[in-house]
C-alpha positions in Angstrom: 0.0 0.0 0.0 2.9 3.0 0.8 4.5 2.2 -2.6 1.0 2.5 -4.1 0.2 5.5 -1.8 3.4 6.9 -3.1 2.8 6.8 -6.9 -0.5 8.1 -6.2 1.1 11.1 -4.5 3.6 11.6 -7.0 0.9 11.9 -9.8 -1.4 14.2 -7.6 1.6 16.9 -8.0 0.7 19.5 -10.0 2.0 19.9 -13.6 5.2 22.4 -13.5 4.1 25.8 -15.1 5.7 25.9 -19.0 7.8 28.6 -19.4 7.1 30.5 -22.8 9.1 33.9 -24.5 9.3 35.4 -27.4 12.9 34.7 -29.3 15.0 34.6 -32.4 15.2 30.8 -33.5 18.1 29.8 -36.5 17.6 26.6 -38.0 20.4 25.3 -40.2 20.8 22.2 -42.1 22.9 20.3 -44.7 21.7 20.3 -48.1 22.7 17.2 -49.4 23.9 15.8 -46.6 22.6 12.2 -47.6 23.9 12.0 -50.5 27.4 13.1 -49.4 27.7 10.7 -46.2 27.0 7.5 -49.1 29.6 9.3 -51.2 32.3 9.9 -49.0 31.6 9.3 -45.0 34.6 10.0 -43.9 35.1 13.0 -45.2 31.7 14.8 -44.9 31.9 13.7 -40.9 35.3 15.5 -40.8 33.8 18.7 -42.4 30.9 18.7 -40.6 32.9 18.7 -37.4 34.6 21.7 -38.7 31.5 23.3 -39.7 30.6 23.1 -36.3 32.9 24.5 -35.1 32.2 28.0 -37.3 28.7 27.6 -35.8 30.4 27.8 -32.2 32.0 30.6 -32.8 29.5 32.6 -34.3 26.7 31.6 -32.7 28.5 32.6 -29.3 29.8 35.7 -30.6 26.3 36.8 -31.0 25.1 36.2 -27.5 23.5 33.3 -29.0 23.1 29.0 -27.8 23.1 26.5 -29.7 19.9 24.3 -28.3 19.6 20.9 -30.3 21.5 18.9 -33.1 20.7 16.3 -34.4 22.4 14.1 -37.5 23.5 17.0 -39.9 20.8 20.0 -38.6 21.5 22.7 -35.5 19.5 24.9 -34.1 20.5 27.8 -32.2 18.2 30.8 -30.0 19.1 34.2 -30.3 17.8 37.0 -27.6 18.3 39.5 -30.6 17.1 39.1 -34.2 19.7 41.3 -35.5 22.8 39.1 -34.2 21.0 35.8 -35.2 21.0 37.7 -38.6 24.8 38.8 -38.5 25.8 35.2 -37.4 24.2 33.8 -40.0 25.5 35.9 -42.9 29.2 35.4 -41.1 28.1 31.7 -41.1 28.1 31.1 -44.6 30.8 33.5 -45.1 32.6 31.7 -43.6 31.7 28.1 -45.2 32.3 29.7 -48.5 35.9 30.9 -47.8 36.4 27.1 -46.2 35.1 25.4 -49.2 37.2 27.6 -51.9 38.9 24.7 -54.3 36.6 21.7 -53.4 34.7 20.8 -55.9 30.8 21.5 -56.0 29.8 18.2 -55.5 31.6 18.0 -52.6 30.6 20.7 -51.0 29.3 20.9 -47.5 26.9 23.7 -47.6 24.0 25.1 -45.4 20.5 25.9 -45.5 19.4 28.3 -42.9 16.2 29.3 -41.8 15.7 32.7 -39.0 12.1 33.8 -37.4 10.7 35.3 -34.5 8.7 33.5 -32.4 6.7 32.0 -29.2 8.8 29.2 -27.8 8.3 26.9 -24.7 11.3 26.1 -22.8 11.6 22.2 -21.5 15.0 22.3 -19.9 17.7 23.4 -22.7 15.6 22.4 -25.5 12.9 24.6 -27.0 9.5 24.3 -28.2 6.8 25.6 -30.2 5.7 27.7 -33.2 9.1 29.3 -33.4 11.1 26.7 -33.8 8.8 25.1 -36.6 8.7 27.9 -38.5 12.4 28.4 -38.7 12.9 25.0 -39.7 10.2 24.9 -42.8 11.8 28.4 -43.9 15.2 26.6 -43.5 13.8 24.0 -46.4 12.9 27.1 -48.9 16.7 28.5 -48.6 19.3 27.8 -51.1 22.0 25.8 -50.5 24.6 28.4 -49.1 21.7 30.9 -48.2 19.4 32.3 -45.9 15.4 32.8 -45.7 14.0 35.2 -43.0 10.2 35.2 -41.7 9.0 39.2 -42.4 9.1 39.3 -38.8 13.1 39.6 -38.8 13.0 41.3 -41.9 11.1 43.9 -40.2 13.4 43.9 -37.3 16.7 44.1 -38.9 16.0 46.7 -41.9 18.5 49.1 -42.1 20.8 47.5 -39.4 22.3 44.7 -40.9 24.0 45.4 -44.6 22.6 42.5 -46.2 20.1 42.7 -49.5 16.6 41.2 -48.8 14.6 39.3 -51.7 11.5 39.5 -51.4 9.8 35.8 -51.6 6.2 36.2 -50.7 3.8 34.3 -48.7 4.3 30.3 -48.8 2.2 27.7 -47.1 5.0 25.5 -45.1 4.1 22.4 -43.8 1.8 22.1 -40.9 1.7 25.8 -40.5 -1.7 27.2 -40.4 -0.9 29.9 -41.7 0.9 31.3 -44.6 4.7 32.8 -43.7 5.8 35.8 -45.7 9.4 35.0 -46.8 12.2 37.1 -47.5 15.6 35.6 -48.6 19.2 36.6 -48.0 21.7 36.2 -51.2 24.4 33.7 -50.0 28.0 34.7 -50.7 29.7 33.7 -54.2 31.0 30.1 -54.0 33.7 29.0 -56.4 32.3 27.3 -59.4 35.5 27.0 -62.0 39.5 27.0 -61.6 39.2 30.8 -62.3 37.1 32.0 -59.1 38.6 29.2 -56.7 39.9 32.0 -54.5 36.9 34.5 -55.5 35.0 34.3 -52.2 33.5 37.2 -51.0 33.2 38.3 -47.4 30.5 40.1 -45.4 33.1 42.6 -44.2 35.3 44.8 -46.0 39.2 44.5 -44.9 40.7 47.8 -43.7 43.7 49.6 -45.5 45.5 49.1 -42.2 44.7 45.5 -41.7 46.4 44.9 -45.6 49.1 47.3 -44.8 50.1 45.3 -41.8 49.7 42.1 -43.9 52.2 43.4 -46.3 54.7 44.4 -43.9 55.1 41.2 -41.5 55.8 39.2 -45.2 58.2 41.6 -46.6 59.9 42.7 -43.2 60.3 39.3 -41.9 58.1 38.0 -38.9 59.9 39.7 -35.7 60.7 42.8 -37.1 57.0 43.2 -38.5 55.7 42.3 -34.8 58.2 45.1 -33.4 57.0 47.4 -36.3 53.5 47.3 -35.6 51.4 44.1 -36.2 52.6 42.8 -33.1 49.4 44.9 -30.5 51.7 44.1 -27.7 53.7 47.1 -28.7 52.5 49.1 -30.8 51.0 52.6 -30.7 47.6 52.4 -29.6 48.4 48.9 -28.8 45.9 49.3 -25.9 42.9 50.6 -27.8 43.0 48.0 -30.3 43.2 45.5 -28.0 40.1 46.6 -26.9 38.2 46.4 -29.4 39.4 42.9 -30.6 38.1 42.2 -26.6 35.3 43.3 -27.7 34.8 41.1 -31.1 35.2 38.0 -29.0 32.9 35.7 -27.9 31.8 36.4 -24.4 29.8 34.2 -22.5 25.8 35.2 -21.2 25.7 37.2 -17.9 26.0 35.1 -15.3 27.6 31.9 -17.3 30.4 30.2 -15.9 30.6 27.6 -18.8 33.3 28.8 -20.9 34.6 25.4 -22.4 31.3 26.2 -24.7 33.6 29.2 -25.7 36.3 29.3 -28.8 39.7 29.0 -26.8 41.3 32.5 -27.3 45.2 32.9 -28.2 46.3 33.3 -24.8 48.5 36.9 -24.7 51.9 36.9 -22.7 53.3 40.0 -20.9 55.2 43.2 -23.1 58.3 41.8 -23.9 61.5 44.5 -23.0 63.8 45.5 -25.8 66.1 42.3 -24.3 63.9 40.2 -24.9 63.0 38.5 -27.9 60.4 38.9 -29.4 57.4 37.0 -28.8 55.3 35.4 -31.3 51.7 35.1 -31.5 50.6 31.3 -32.5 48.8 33.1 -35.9 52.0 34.0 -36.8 54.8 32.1 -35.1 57.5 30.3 -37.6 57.7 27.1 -34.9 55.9 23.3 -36.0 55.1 22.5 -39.6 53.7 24.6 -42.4 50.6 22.5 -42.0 50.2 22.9 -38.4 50.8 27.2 -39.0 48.2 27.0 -42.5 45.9 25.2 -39.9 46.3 28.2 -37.5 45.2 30.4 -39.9 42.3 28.8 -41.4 41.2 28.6 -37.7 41.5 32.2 -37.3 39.4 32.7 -40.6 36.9 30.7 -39.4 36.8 32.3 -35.8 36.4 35.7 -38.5 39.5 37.1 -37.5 40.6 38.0 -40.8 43.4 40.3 -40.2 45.0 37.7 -38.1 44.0 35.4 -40.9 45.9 37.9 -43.2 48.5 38.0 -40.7 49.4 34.4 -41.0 49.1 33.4 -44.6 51.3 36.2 -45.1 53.8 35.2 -43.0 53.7 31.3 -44.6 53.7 34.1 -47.9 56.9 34.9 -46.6 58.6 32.3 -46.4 58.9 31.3 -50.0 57.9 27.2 -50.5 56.0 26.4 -53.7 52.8 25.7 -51.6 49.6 27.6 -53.3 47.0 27.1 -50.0 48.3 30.5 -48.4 48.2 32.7 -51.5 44.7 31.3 -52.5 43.7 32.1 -48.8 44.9 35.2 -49.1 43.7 36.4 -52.6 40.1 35.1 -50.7 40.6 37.8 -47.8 42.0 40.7 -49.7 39.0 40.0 -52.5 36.8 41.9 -50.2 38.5 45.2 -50.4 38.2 44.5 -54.4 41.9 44.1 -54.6 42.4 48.2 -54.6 45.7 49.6 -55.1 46.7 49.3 -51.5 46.5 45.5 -51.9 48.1 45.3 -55.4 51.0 47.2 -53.7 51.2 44.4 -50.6 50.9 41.9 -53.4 53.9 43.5 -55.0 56.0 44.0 -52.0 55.2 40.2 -51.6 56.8 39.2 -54.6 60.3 40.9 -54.3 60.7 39.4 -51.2 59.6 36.2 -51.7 62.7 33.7 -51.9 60.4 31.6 -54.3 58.5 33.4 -55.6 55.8 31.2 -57.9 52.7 31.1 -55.1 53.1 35.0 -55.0 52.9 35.3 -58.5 49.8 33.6 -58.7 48.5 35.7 -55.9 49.8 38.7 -58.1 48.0 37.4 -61.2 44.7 36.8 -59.1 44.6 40.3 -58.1 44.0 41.9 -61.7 41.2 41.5 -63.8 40.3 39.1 -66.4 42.5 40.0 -69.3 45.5 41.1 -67.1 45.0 37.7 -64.6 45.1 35.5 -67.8 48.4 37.3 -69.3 50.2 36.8 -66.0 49.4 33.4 -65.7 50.2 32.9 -69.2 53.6 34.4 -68.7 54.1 32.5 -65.4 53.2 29.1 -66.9 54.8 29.3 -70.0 58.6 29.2 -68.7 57.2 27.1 -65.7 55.0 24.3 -67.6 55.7 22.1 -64.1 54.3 25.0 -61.8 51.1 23.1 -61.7 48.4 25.4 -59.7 49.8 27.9 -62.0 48.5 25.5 -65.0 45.4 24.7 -63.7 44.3 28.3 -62.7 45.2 29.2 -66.4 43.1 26.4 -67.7 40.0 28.0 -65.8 40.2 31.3 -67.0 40.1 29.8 -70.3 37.0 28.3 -69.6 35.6 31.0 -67.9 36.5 34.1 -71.3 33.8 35.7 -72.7 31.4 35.2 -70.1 32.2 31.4 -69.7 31.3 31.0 -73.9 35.2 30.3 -74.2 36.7 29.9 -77.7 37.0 26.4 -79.5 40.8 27.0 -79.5 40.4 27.7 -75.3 38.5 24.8 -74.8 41.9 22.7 -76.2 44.2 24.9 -74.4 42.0 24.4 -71.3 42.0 20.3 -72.1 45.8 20.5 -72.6 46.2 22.2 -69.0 44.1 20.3 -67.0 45.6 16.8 -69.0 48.8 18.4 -67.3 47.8 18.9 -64.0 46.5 15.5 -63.7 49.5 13.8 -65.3 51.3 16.0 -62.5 49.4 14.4 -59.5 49.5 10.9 -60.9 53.7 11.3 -61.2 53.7 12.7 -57.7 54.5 15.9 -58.7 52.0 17.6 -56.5 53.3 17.1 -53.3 55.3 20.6 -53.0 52.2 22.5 -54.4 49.8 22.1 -51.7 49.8 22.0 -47.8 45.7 20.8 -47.3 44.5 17.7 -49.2 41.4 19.0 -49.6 41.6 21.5 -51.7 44.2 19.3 -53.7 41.7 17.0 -54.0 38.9 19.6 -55.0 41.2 20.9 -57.5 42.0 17.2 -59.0 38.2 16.8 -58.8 37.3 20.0 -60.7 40.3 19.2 -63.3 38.5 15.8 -64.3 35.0 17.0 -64.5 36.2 20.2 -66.8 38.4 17.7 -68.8 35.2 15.0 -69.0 33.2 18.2 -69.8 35.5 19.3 -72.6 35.9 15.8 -74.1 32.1 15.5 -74.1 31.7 19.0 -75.9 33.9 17.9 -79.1 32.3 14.6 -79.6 29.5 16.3 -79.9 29.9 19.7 -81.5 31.2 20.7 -85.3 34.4 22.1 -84.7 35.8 22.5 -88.3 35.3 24.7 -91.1 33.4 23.1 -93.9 32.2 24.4 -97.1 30.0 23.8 -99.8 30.9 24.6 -103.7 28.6 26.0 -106.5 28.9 26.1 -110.1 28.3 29.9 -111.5 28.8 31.0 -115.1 32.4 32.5 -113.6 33.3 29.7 -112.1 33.1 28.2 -108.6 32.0 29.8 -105.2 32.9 28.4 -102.3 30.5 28.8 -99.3 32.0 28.8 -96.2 31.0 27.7 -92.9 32.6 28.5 -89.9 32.0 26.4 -86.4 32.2 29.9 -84.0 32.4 33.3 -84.5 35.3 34.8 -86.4 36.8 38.3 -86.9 38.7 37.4 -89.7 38.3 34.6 -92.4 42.1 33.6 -94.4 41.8 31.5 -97.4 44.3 29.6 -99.6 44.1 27.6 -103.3 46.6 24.7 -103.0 49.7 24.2 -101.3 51.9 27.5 -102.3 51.2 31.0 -101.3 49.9 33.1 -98.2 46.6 33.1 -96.6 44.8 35.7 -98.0 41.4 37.8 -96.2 38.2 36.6 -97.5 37.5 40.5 -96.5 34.6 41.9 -94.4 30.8 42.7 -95.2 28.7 45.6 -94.5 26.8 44.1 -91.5 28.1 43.9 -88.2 27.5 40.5 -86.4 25.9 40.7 -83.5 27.8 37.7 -81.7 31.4 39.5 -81.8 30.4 43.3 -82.1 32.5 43.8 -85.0 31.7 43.7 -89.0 31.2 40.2 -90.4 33.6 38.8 -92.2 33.2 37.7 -96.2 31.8 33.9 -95.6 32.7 33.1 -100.0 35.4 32.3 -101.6 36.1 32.0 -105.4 37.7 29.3 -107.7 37.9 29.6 -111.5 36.1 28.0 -113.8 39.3 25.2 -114.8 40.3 24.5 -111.5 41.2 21.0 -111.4 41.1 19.2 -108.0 43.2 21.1 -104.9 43.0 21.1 -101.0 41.1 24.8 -100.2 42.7 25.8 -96.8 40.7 27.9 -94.7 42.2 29.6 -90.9 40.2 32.4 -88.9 40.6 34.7 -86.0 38.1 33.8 -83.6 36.9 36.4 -80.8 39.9 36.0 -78.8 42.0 37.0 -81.8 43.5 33.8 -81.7 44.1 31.9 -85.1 42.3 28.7 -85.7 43.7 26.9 -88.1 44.6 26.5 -91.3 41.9 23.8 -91.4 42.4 22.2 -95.5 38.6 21.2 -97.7 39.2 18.7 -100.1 38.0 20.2 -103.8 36.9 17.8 -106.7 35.2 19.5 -109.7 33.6 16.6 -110.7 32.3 15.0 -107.4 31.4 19.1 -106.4 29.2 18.8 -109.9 27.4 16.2 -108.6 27.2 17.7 -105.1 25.9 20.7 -105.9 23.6 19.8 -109.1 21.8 17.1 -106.3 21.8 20.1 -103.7 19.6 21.8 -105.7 17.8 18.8 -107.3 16.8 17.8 -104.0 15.9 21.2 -102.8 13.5 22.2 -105.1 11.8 19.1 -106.6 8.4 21.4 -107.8 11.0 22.6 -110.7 12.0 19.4 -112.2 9.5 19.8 -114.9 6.6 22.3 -115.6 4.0 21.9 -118.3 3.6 25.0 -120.8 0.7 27.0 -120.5 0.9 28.0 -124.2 1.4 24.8 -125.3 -0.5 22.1 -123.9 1.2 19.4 -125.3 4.6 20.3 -124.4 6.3 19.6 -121.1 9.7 21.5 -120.2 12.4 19.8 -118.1 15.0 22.4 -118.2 15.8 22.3 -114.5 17.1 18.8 -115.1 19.1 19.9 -118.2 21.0 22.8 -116.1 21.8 20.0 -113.4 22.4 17.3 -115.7 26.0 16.7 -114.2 24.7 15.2 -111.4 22.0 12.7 -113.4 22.9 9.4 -114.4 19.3 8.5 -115.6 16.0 10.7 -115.2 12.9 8.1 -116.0 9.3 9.7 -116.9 5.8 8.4 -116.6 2.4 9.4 -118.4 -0.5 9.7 -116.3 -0.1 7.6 -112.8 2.2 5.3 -114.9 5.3 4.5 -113.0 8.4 6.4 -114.5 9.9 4.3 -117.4 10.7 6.4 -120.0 14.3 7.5 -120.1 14.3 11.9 -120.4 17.3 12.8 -123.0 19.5 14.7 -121.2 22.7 15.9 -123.0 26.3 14.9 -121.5 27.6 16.8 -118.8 29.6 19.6 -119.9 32.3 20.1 -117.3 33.4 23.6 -119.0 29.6 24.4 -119.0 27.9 22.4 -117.0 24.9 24.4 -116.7 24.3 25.5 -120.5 21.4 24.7 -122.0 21.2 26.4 -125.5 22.0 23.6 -127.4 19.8 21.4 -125.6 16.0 20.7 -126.3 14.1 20.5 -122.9 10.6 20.0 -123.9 8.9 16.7 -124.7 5.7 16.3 -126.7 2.8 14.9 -124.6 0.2 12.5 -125.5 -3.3 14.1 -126.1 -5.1 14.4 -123.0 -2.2 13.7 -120.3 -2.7 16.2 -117.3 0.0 15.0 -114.9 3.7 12.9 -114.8 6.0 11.0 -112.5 9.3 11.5 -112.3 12.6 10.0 -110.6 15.6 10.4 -110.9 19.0 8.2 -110.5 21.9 10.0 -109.4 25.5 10.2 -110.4 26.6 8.7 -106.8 24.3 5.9 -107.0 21.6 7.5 -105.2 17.8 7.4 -106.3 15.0 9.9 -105.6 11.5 9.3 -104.6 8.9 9.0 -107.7 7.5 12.1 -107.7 4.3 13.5 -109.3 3.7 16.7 -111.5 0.1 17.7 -112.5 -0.7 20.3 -114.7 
């Protein structure tokens, strides 16, 4: 009876009051994340640990707790819509920069979902309306992005420099009610070799920040930490030390659980001028290059980006043939849109850079197109081995004229990315990188492009061709051209130049410039040659010379069927003046291509051979000595003809009424 007594009492309690409040909820997930786990376990588990670690940071840095995860999704509760907002946007920042390299399919990225909302608390886990909504609006976001209930739109406009789409109203599952939805854009994310270190950022780098950068590389580490970029000791060291205080993560009021925190760099003591100097882990030369590279990606993901700058300048620095810090760094400095402070770090960079190749690449990624192409055109071409160099190139191939890249770029761009691979499988790689992922991104991206490219020319024209027609002069030659040209060169046989076709009146549309003469003329008694035929496509790069076989005879009978078979209704025509008569002069003028042309009365089949004269190669289309007519019987109204051609072919019967 007491133990019954006892579970009776214990259900008599009354139920604890359920805590509600109003808060910001974030809901993130993988997109994809099935799909990756059955590709590659191992490695998706490894990035998703490091994505949650960017989530840690940033989420904490925002006065914000992460409240559930489960499998591949987080969820985090924000007292302020506006941080939740920031955190988010630095989020996927920061994925991006992290994912620069790996190719797309590989790619962990995020869908995120913010609202505001009524949520019940049930311990540390959280309830309700709020955290249903963010979820569903998590589902709508792309890959990489961000959707936002008009609730946080509303709350954060003006106060956060992001660009709102607006959505609409959508009906998400097992919400009553429709949800107005507004989307953030998510940050660029390297598609090709060209933009692998073309990520942007949310926030811009100051002039000081790249200044400092510039100096710790070309001043060597210590004296550029005694110069300045060392805040123990430099003027205003105090303020600034301040404020980076204050971008840290801080716990909530009243927390004593900082383990939940990102360990800080911890700071030692001034040093005096007798002591040497002391170096900050972001930028210390001690353990491997791996180990300092690892630093400073941890310090880009934390959203320290000057210290980030710091650090891959310093690896910079140090010469090595490694490409991971100057891609990192191209990534940061892309944000201040590579202004002429940065081009002048960049430079300073490169004179005192022992070896200087990774620099140069850095160098060539901080112009625009045109000028980024010619420096790594001039960097691979003494260098062919310098692979990173050869596969950047290949991608800005691929990516000229708005990624529509020439046919001759498309084989350069094959050639390079042949190269690259050949490289990894002699083990030629090993110098050029210091994280296997992005190796293996970049040897990923170099076999889809190649597959890509392969897959393009099996399947496309991609040589001139050109059809020939007999005129009273002589022959024309009718060019056609498998891309846009400036400039069409032709040649008759094996001696001589390649002459211009010259250019028409009309300008064409595709290139912006006047359209080149698409005809080329033979005379009359040319026997058989090779017709060569090069161009300038829109690159100004020649194509060619590609050579077109020329027969007289077999064009005869090319071009007399061409026609033939083009406009059947004028193989014969009966003569309104004379009834009787039927005229077949269209088969006369293309007589060269006829062996036999067979005529039938009525619906009689054709049986009845036409005379045609010989083929004439001087005059193949002359017809005054000829008589095309033939007398009809009294009362026939129609005809069938066919025809059997010179190569063998035959043509449909076909029937002619009057």
């Amino acid at each position: 009876m007491s133990a019954a007594l006892a579970d009776f009492r214990q259900m008599a309690q009354p139920t604890p009051t359920l805590k509600r409040k109003i808060a910001a909820i974030l809901a993130a997930d993988v997109a994809g994340y099935s799909r990756l786990v059955a590709e590659n376990e191992e490695r998706t588990l490894h990035e998703l640990a490091a994505a949650r670690e960017v989530f840690d940071a940033f989420v904490a840095q925002g006065g914000g707790r992460i409240f559930n995860t489960a499998g591949d999704s987080v969820m985090c509760e924000f007292d302020s819509a506006v941080e939740a907002v920031r955190a988010a946007v630095e989020i996927q920042a920061s994925l991006a920069a992290r994912s620069a390299g790996v190719a797309r399919n590989d790619r962990l990225t995020f869908r995120i979902g913010i609202t505001i909302g009524d949520v019940v608390e049930r311990g540390t886990d959280l309830l309700g309306d709020g955290v249903n909504i963010a979820a569903r609006l998590e589902s709508l976001a792309e890959p990489g992005g961000i959707c936002v209930s008009r609730s946080v739109h509303e709350a954060v406009a003006n106060k956060v420099a992001v660009t709102f789409r607006e959505i609409g109203p959508r009906q998400l599952k097992n919400i009553p009610n429709p949800v107005h939805v507004y989307s953030i854009a998510p940050p660029p994310v390297p598609t090709t070799a060209r933009d692998a270190a073309a990520v942007a950022r949310p926030r811009r780098v100051g002039l000081k920040a790249l200044a400092a950068a510039g100096a710790l590389a070309v001043a060597g580490v210590g004296a550029a930490l005694v110069g300045g970029l060392d805040l123990r000791n430099s003027a205003g060291g105090d303020k600034r030390r301040a404020e980076i205080a204050s971008e840290q993560p801080q716990p909530p009021e009243g927390s004593t659980n900082q383990a939940a925190l990102p360990r800080q760099p911890e700071r030692t003591a001034a040093r005096t001028d007798k002591t040497p100097a002391a170096q900050s882990p972001a930028t210390s030369t001690l353990g491997t290059p791996a180990e300092r590279y690892a630093a400073a990606r941890a310090l880009e993901g934390r959203g320290d980006r000057t210290g980030a700058l710091k650090a891959y300048a310093a690896l910079l620095g140090e010469g090595g043939s490694a490409i991971d810090p100057a891609i990192r760094f191209a990534s940061l400095l892309r944000g201040a849109s590579f202004d002429a402070t940065a081009r002048r770090l960049v430079a300073d960079l490169a004179k005192a850079n022992p070896t200087p190749r990774p620099v140069a690449v850095l160098a060539a990624l901080a112009e625009g197109a045109d000028e980024r192409r010619a420096r790594l055109e001039a960097l691979a071409a003494p260098e062919p081995d310098y692979s990173p160099a050869v596969y950047l190139l290949a991608g800005e191939y691929l990516a000229s004229r708005g990624g529509q890249p020439t046919l001759t770029e498309r084989r350069l761009a094959f050639d390079l990315f042949e190269r690259f691979l050949d490289a990894d499988s002699e083990g030629r790689l090993a110098d050029s990188f210091i994280d296997p992922t992005l190796k293996a991104g970049w040897l990923d991206e170099a076999r889809r492009q190649r597959g890509l490219i392969q897959s393009f020319f099996a399947g496309a024209s991609t040589r001139p061709t050109a059809s020939f027609s007999r005129v009273e002069a002589g022959w024309i030659a009718n060019l056609a051209l498998p891309e846009p040209a400036l400039v069409i060169k032709t040649r008759i046989g094996e001696q001589g130049d390649l002459r211009p076709t010259g250019l028409t009146g009309e300008t064409d549309p595709r290139t912006g410039r006047a359209a080149p003469v698409a005809q080329v003329a033979l005379p009359a008694s040319q026997g058989r040659t090779t017709l060569y035929v090069a161009y300038l496509d829109r690159a100004g790069k020649q194509a060619g010379p590609f050579p077109i076989g020329f027969d007289p005879a077999t064009a005869l009978v090319e071009a007399g069927r061409e026609t033939l078979e083009r406009y059947p209704e004028t193989w014969v025509s009966f003569r309104p003046d004379i009834p009787n008569l039927l005229s077949f002069a269209q088969l006369v003028s293309n007589r060269c291509a006829i062996r036999t042309a067979l005529i039938g009365f009525g619906d009689d089949p054709p049986r009845r051979p036409l005379a045609l004269p010989p083929c004439d190669p001087a005059g193949p289309m002359a017809v005054a000595d000829a008589r095309p007519v033939l007398s009809l019987p009294d009362g026939v109204d129609a005809v069938t003809v066919k025809i059997a051609y010179a190569d063998g072919t035959e043509s449909p019967v076909r029937t002619f009424r009057r």
